[in-house]
C-alpha positions in Angstrom: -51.1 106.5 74.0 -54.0 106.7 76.1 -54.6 104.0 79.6 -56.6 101.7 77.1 -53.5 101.5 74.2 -51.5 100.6 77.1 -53.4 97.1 77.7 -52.2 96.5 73.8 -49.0 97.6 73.6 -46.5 95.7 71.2 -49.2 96.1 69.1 -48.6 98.9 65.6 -51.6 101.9 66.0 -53.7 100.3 62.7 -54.2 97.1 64.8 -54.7 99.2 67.6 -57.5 101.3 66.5 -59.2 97.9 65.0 -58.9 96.3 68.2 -60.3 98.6 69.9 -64.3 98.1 69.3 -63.7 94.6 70.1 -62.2 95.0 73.5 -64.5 94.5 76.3 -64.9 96.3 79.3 -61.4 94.9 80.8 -59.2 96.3 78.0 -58.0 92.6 77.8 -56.9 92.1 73.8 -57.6 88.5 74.2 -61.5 89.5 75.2 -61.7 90.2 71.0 -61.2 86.4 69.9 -63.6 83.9 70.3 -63.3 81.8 73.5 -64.5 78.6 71.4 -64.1 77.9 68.0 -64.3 74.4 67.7 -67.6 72.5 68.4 -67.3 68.9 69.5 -69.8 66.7 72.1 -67.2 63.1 71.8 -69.0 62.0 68.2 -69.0 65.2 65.9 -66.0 67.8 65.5 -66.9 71.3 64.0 -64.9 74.3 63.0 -67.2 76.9 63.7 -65.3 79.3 61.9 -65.6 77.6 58.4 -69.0 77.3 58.4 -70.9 79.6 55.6 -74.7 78.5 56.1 -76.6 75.8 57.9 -79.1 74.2 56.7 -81.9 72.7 58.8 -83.5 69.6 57.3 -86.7 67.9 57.4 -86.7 66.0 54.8 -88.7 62.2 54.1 -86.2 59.4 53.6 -83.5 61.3 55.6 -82.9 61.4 58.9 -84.0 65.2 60.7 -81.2 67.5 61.6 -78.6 70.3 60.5 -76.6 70.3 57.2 -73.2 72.2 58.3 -72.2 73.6 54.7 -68.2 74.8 55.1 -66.1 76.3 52.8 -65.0 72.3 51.9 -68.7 71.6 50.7 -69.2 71.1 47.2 -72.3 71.5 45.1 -73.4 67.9 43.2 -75.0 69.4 40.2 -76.3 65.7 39.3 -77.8 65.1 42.3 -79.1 68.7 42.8 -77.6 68.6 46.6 -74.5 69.5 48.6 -72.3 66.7 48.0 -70.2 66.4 51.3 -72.2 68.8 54.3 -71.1 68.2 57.8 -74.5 66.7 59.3 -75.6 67.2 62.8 -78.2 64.7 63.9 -81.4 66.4 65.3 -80.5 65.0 69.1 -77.8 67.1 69.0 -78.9 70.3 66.8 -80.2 72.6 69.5 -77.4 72.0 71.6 -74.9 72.9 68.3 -76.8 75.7 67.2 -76.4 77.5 71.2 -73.0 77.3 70.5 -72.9 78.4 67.0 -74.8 81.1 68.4 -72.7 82.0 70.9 -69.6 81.9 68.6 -71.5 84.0 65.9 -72.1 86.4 68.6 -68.3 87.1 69.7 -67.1 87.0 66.3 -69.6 90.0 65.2 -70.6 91.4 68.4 -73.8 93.8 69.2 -73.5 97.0 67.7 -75.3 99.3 70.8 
C-alpha cells in the first residue's frame, strides 16, 4: 500500500483503485463526492442527482424557464409533453444552471 492508499484505508483494493482518479490533490476520499447535491434558493428544492435532461423553454402561452425532467417525469402521450417536470422560472434559471454545472462537473470531472 503506497502513501496515497493510506488516506483510504478501511477501504477493499477494488474501491480503492476506483477511487483513486477521483481523489484530488489532498488524497482526501471525501474530495470524490459532490459537495452539493441538492439545489434549493427558499421556493424550489432540486435533487441534482436525479435529473436526466433539462429542458430550456421558450414557449408562447407559458411562462420562460427550465423544465427539470428527473427519473419521476413521465411522458403524456395525449398531450404530447412531459407530464410532471420540475420547472424553474427564468428569474432563477441562470443561477440553477451554475450549480447544475458545477455539480455536473464534480460528478464527471475533467479528463486532462
Amino acid at each position: 500500500m503506497d502513501s496515497n492508499d493510506k488516506a483510504i484505508t478501511g477501504l477493499c483494493q477494488e474501491c480503492i483503485d476506483k477511487l483513486k482518479p477521483l481523489i484530488g490533490k489532498g488524497n482526501n476520499p471525501m474530495d470524490a463526492i459532490p459537495c452539493e447535491t441538492i439545489y434549493s434558493n427558499g421556493e424550489i428544492v432540486v435533487p441534482l442527482a436525479d435529473i436526466q435532461h433539462i429542458e430550456k423553454k421558450t414557449c408562447e402561452g407559458q411562462p420562460n424557464g427550465l423544465w427539470l425532467i428527473t427519473k419521476n417525469t413521465h411522458w403524456d402521450m395525449d398531450a404530447d409533453m412531459w407530464s410532471n417536470p420540475i420547472y424553474i422560472p427564468q428569474k432563477y434559471a441562470d443561477a440553477f444552471m451554475g450549480v447544475w454545472c458545477h455539480f455536473r462537473y464534480e460528478v464527471d470531472g475533467i479528463k486532462e
